[in-house]
C-alpha positions in Angstrom: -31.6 48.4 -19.6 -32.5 45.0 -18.9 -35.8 43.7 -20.9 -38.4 43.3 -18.7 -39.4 39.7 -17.2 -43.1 39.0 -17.9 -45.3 35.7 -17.8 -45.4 33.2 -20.4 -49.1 33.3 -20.7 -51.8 31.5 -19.9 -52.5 28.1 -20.4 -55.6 27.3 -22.0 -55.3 23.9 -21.8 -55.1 23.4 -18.5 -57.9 25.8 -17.6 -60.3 23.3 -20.2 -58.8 20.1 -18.6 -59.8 21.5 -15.0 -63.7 21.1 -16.7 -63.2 17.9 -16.4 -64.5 17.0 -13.2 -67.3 19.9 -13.4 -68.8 17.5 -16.4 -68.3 14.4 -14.0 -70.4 16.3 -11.0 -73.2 17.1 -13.6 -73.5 13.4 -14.4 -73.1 12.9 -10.5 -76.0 15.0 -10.4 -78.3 13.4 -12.6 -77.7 10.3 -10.7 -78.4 12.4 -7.0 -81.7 13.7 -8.0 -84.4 12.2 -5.3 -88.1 12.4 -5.7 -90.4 14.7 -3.8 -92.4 12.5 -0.8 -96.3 12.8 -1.6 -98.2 14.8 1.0 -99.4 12.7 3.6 -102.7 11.4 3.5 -105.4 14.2 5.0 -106.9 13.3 8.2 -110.4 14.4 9.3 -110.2 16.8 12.0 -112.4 15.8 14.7 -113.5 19.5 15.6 -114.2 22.4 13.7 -112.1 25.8 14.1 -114.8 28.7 15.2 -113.4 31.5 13.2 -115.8 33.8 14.8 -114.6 32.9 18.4 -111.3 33.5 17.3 -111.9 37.1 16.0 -114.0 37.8 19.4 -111.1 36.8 21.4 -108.6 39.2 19.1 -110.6 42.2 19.6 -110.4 41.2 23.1 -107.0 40.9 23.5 -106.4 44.5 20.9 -109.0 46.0 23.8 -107.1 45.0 27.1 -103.7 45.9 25.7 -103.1 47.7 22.4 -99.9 48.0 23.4 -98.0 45.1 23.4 -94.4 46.1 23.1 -91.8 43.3 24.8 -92.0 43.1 28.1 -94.2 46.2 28.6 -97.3 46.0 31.0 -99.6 45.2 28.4 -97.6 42.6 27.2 -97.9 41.2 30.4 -101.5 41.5 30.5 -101.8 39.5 27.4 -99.4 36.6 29.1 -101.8 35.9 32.2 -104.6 36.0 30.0 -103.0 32.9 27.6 -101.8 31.8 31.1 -105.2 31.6 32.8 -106.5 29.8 29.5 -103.9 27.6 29.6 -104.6 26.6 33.1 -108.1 26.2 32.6 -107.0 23.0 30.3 -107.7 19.9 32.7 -105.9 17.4 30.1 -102.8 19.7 29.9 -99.7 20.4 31.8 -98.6 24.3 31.8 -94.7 25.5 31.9 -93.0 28.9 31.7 -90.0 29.8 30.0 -88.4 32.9 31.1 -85.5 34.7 29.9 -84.1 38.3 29.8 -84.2 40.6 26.8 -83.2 44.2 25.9 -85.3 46.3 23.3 -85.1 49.0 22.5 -82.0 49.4 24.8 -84.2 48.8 28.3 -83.8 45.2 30.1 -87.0 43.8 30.0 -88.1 40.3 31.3 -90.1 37.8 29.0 -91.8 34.8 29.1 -93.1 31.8 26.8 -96.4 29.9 28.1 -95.9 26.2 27.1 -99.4 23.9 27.0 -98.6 20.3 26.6 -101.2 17.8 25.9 -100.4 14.1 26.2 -100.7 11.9 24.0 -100.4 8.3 23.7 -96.8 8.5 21.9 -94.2 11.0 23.2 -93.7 12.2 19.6 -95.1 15.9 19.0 -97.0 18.6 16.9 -95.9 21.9 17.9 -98.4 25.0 17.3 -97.3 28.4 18.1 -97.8 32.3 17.9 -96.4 35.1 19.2 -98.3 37.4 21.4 -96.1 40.7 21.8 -96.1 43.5 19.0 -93.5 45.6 18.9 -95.7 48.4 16.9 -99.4 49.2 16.5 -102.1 46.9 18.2 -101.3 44.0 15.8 -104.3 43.2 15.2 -104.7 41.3 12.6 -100.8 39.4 13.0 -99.7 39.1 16.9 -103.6 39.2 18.2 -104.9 37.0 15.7 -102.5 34.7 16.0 -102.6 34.4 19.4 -106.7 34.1 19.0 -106.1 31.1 16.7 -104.2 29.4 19.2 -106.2 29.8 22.3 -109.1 28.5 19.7 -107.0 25.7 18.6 -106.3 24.5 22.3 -110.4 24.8 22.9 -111.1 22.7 20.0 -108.3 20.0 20.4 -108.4 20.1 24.4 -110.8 17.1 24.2 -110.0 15.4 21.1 -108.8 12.3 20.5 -104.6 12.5 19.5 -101.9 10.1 19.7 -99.2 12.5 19.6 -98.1 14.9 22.3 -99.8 18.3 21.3 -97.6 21.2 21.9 -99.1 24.8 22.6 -96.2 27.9 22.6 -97.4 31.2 23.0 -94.2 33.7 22.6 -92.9 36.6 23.8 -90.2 39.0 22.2 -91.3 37.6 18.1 -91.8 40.7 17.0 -88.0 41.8 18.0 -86.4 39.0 16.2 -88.0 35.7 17.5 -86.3 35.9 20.7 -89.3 33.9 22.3 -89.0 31.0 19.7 -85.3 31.3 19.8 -85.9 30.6 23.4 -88.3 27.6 23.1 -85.7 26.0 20.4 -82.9 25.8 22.4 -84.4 24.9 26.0 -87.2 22.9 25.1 -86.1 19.5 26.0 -88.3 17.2 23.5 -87.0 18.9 20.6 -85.9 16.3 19.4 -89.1 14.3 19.4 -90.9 17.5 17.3 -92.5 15.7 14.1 -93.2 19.2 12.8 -94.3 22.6 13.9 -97.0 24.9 12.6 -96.4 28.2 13.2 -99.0 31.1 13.2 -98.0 34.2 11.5 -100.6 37.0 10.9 -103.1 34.9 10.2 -105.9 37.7 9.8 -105.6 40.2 7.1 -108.4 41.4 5.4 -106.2 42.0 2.1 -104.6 38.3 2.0 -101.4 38.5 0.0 -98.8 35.9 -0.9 -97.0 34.1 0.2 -99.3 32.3 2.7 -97.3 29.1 2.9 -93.5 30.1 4.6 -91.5 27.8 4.2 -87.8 30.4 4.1 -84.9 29.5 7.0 -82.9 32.0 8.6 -79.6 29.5 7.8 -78.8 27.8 4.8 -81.3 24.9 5.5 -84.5 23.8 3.6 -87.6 23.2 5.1 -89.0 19.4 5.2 -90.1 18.5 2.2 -93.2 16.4 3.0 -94.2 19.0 5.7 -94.1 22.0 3.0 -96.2 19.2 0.5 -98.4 18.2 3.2 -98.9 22.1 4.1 -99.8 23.1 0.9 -101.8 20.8 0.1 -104.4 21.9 3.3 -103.8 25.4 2.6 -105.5 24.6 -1.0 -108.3 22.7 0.3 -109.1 25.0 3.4 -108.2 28.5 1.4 -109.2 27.6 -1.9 -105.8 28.7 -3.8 -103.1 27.0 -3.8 -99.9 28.7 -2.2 -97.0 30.3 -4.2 -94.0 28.7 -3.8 -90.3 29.8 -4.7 -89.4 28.7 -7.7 -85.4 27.2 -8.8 -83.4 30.1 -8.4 -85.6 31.4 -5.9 -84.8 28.2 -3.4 -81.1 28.8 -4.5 -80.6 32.4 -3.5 -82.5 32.0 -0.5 -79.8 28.8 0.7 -76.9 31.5 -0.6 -78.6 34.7 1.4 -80.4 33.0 4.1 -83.1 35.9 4.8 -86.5 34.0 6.0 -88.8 36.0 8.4 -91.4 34.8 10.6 -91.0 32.4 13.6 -90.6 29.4 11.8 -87.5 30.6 10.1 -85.7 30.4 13.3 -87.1 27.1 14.1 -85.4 25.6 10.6 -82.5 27.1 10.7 -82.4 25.0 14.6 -83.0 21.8 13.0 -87.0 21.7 14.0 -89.4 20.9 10.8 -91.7 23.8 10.7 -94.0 25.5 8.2 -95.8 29.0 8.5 -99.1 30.1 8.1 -99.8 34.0 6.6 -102.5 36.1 5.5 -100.0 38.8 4.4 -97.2 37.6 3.3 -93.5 36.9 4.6 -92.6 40.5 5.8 -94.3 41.4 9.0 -97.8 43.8 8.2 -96.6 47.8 8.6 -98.8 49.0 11.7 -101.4 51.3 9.2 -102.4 47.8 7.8 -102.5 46.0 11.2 -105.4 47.9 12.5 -108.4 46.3 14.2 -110.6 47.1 11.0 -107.8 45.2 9.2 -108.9 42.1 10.7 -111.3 40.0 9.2 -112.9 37.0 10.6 -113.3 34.7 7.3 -109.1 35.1 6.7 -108.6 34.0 10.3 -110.8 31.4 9.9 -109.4 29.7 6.7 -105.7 30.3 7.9 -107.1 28.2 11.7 -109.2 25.5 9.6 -106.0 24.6 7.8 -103.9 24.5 11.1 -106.8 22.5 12.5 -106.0 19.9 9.3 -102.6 20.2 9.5 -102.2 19.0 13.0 -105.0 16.3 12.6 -102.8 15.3 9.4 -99.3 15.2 11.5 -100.9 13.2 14.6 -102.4 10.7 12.3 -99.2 9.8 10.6 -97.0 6.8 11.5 -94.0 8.7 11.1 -92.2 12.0 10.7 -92.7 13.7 7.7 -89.6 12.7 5.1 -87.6 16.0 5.4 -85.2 15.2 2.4 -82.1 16.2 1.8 -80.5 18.7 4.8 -80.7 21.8 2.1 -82.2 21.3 -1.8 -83.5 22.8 -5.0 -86.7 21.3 -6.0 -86.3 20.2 -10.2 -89.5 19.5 -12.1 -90.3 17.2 -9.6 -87.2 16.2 -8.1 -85.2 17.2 -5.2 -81.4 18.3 -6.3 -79.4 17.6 -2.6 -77.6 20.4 -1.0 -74.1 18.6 -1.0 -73.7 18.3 -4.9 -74.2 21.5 -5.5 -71.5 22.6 -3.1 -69.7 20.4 -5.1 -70.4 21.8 -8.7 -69.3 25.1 -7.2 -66.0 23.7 -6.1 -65.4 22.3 -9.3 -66.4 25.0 -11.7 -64.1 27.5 -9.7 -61.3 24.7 -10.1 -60.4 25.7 -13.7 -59.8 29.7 -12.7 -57.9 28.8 -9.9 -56.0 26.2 -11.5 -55.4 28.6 -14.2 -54.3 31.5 -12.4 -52.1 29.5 -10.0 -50.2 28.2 -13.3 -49.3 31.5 -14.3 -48.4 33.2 -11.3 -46.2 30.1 -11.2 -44.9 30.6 -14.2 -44.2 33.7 -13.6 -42.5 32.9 -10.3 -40.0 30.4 -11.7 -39.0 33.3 -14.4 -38.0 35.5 -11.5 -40.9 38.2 -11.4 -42.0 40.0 -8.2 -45.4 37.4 -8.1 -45.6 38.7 -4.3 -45.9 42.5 -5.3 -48.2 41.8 -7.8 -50.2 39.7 -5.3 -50.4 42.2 -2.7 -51.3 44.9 -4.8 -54.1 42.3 -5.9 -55.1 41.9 -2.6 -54.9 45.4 -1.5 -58.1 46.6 -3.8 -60.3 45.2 -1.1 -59.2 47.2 1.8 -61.0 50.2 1.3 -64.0 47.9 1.3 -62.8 45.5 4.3 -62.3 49.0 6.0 -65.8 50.1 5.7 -67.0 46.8 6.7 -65.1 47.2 10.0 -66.2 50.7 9.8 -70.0 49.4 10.1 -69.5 46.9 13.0 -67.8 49.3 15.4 -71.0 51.5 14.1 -73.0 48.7 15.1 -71.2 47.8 18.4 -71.5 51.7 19.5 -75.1 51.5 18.8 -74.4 54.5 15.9 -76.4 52.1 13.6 -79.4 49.9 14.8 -78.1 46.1 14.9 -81.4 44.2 15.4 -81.1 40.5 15.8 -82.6 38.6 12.7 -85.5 38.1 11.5 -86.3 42.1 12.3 -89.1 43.5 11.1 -87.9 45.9 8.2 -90.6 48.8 9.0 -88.9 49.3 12.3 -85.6 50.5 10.5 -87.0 52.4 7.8 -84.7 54.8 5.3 -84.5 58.1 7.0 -82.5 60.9 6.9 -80.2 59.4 9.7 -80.0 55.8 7.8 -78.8 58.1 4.8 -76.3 60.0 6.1 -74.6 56.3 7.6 -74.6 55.2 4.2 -73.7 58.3 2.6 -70.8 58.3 5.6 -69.9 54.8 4.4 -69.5 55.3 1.0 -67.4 58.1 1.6 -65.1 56.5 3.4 -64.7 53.8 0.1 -64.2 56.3 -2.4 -61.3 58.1 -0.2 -60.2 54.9 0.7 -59.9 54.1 -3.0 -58.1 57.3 -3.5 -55.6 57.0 -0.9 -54.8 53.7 -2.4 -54.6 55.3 -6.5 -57.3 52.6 -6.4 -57.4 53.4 -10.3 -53.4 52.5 -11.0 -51.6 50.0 -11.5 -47.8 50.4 -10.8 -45.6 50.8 -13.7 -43.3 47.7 -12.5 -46.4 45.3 -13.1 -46.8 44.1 -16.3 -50.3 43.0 -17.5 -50.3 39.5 -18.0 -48.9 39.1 -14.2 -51.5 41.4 -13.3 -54.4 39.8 -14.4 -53.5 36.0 -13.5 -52.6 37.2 -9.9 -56.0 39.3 -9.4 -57.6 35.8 -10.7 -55.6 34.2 -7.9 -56.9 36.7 -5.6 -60.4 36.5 -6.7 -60.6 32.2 -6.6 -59.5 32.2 -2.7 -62.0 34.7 -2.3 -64.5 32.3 -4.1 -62.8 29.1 -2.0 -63.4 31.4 1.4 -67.3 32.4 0.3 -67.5 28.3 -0.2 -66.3 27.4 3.1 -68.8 30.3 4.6 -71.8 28.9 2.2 -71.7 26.7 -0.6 -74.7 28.2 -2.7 -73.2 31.5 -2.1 -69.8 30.3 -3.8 -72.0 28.9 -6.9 -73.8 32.5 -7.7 -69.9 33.9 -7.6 -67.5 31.3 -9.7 -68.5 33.6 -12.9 -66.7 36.4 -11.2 -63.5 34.2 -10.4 -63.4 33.6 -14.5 -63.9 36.9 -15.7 -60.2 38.3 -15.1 -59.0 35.6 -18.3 -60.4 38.5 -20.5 -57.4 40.7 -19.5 -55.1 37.4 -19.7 -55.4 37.6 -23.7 -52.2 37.5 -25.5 -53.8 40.6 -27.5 -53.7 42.6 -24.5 -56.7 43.1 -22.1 -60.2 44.4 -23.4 -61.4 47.5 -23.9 -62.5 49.4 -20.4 -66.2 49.5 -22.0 -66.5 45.7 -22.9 -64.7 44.8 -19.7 -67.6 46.4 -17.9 -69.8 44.6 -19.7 -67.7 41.1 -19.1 -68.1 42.3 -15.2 -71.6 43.0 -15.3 -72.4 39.9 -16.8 -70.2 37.9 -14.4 -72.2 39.5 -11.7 -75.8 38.5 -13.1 -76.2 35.0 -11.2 -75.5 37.2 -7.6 -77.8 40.1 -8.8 -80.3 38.4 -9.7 -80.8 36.4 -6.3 -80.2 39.8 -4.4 -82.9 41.3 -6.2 -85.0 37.9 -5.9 -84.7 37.9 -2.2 -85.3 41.9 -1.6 -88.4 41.2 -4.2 -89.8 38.2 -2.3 -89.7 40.3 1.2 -90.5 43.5 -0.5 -87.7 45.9 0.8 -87.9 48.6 -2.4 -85.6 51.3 -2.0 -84.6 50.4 1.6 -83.3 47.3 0.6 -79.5 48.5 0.5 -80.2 49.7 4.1 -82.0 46.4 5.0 -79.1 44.3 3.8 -76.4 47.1 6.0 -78.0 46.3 9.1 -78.4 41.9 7.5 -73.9 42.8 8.0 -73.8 44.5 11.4 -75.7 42.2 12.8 -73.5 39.3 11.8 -76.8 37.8 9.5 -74.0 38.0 6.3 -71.1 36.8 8.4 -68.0 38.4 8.5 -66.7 35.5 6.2 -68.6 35.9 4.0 -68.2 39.9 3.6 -64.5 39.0 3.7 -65.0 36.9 0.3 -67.1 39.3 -1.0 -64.8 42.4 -0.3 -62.0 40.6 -1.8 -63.9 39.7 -5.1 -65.2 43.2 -5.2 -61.8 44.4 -5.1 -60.6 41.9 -8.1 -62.8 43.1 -9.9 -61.9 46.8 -9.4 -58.2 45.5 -10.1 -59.3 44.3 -13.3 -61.1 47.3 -14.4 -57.9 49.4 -13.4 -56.3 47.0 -15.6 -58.2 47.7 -18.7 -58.2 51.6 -17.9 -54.6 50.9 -18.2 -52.6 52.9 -21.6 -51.8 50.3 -23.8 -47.8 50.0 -24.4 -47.4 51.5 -20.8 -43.9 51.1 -19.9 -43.1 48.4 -17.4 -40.0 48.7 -15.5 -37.6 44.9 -15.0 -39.0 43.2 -12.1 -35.7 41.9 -11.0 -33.7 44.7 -11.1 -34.5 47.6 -8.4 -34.7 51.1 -10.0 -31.3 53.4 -10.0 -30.9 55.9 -7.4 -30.0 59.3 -8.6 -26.3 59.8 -9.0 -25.7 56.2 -8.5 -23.5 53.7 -11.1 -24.4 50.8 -11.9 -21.7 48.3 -11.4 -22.1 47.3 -15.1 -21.4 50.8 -16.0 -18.6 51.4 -14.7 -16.6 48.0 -15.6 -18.4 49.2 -19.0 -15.9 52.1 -18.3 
């Protein structure tokens, strides 16, 4: 029998060389970092925000319609009111934006109510608030916001501005910002938007952080100076200053963009905006949204500081300094979006170009490299399977796919959301079994193996990069991990190459649990992030990088599973038939 063809190895030295230009981005880096603008300077407001006007005219709003579902009849009650208010404004101009919806499966029909007050510049300060709630009177979110803005138009109606003031009351907000999606796209200023405060359930009685929101629903950061400038009136009206993210916290929300409230939508659509809250990011459940959950003194701090904020905007010569498209803040500097993407590309450089070496290697010595590879590849399609699975769930309407931001205490964990995930995880463990997803054929020896699962696991890594660049950074340690089964000793121990795995996935665990923390999901969050994938939120590129990782990483551990001093068949001979001579047999003869 012929002796089997294997790799030659792997070469160390190229995978140190490929540092190289990692080491060169880090002094790149250094070099990059821009400092934070200072707030801009605080302007007097001219008026002063009535915070008990604002609560009569939430309990009258909670009175006329305490239900206030999109595009219901109490909805629509609640729009002529803001209408009629509107219209009453002598200084201002009133416009409609209508659109269709569907919620709940029922076409409805919606409408923003625009109020613009000119000013002496056609530059603008945008304040809005949905008005619709999609459960529960909403009392102290959608109903107080809406209060704060009808105040806000009474007070600034007749004071002195040099900007354009912008007034959007929204419809649909509570079933994924449809309304502010809306205004985003059609409003034709946009681009002449110096920054937009938006009103999110601005009268808790239990305040809660965060009560500055500054999260996108993309992988964009807010403007800089605007979040500064923000801040800095939330700590003089409120009295606290507001928690930020930290780091890491910035970084996983750019690699899993998952900000709620109205202003996420407007970042992610290019439009500066910052959010005001009493409660927090994640929308109020309706058993703490009640009208005795209101209180007057919350609304009235959150509307003082919008008061300030726009007084602040109008009287600045120019836009706030956004910075950088997407950044991390650094003790006191601003790292820019783009050199991270690059660090990510270069610190997966050295696994790929080690992997591709070998397999090349390998290659030119006349192994199968394309089995190996496609078995490689093959321990994602159980996983790529279920994916598909969960769209055509999605698409059928089997499982909910609410556009994003959704409010997570609509879809709750029940015993329905259970069984889909129960279903689904089925599906991957016969799907695994069908494959032997544990086995790895006899033919393959190990150090082809492990260099072609790295292969598989870098262009997984590459496609994650082209999909989102922050994502790609929290995942290079899982593109490195399979050179622990590359070792001329043999690969490691099943036990420590768990370990190597776990630790490889600590960066991408860490921001899940970060982000799920931030919005508070608990125990539904697995549930949260399913629907986050049906409804294209984690794009299907994305879930394709991932699923091929995953299944690296499952090759890998089948690797190590693997008996030592297994015996591997020749890779360029094809096995004997039963009852068949070889040709060197029988001239042996």
């Amino acid at each position: 029998m012929r002796r089997p063809v294997v790799a030659p190895g792997i070469s160390f030295r190229i995978y140190r060389a490929a540092f190289a230009p990692a080491l060169a981005v880090v002094v790149v880096l250094l070099f990059s970092l821009q400092g934070r603008p200072a707030p801009l300077p605080p302007v007097v407001a001219s008026a002063e925000f009535d915070q008990e006007a604002a609560a009569k005219i939430d309990r009258q709003i909670v009175d006329a319609a305490p239900v206030r579902t999109p595009g219901s009849e109490g909805d629509g009650a609640i729009a002529d009111l803001v209408q009629k208010r509107f219209a009453s404004v002598d200084e201002g101009q009133v416009t409609e934006q209508r659109f269709d919806h569907s919620f709940e499966g029922e076409d409805v029909e919606l409408r923003n109510l625009i109020l613009t007050l000119p000013g002496e510049s056609a530059r603008s300060v945008v304040v809005l608030a949905a008005r619709d709630s999609a459960s529960g009177p909403g009392a102290a979110s959608s109903a107080a916001a809406t209060a704060a803005l009808l105040e806000l138009v009474d007070k600034l109606r007749t004071s002195r501005h040099t900007k354009t003031l912008v007034f959007v009351s929204t419809d649909g907000g509570s079933d994924g910002a449809a309304g502010t999606r809306v205004f985003a796209e059609r409003f034709a200023e946009r681009d002449l938007i110096d920054g937009a405060v938006v009103l999110w359930q601005p009268g808790s009685a239990t305040p809660r952080e965060p009560s500055l929101l500054d999260a996108s629903a993309g992988s964009q950061s807010p403007s800089a100076q605007l979040v500064r400038t923000a801040a800095q009136a939330l700590t003089d009206q409120a009295g606290h200053r507001p928690q930020l993210e930290g780091t890491f916290g910035e970084l996983a929300r750019l690699a899993l963009p998952s900000g709620l409230g109205e202003q996420a939508v407007l970042i992610e659509r290019g439009i500066d905006a910052v959010g005001l809250s009493s409660a927090g990011e994640r929308p109020l459940p309706v058993a703490d949204d009640q009208p005795d959950d209101l209180s007057a003194a919350t609304l009235g701090d959150l509307g003082r500081t919008a008061l300030l904020l726009v007084a602040t905007l109008d009287g600045a010569a120019a836009p706030p300094q956004h910075g950088p498209t997407a950044y991390l803040n650094l003790a006191g500097n601003m790292v820019p979006g783009w050199v991270l993407a690059l660090l990510a590309l270069t610190l997966l450089l050295p696994a790929a170009l080690a992997s591709l070496d070998a397999v090349g290697q390998a290659f030119r010595h006349g192994a199968r490299v394309g089995s190996a590879l496609v078995w490689s590849a093959s321990r994602s399609l159980p996983l790529l399977a279920t994916v598909l699975l969960l769209y055509l769930l999605a698409v059928t309407g089997i499982v909910a796919r609410p556009a994003f931001p959704f409010d997570p205490n609509r879809f709750r964990v029940g015993a329905g959301q259970i069984v889909a995930m129960t279903f689904l995880a089925v599906v991957v463990l016969a799907g695994y079994y069908a494959i032997r997803g544990w086995r790895v054929p006899a033919e393959l020896p190990p150090d082809l193996v492990a260099p072609a699962l790295g292969l598989v696991s870098a262009f997984a890594v590459l496609l994650a990069w082209l999909a989102n660049p922050y994502l790609a950074l929290l995942l290079v340690p899982v593109a490195h991990v399979w050179l622990l089964d590359a070792r001329r000793a043999g690969a490691l121990p099943w036990p420590l190459a768990l370990g190597a795995i776990g630790l490889s996935l600590l960066p991408m665990a860490a921001a899940v649990l970060q982000v799920t923390g931030r919005l508070d999901l608990g125990a539904g969050a697995p549930w949260q992030l399913l629907l986050m994938v049906g409804d294209g939120q984690i794009g299907f590129l994305e879930m394709l990088a991932l699923c091929l990782l995953a299944g690296s990483l499952v090759g890998l551990v089948a690797l190590a599973v693997r008996p030592a001093g297994g015996r591997v068949r020749d890779l360029r001979t094809r096995p004997q038939r039963p009852g068949r001579i070889s040709d060197r047999a029988v001239r042996r003869g």
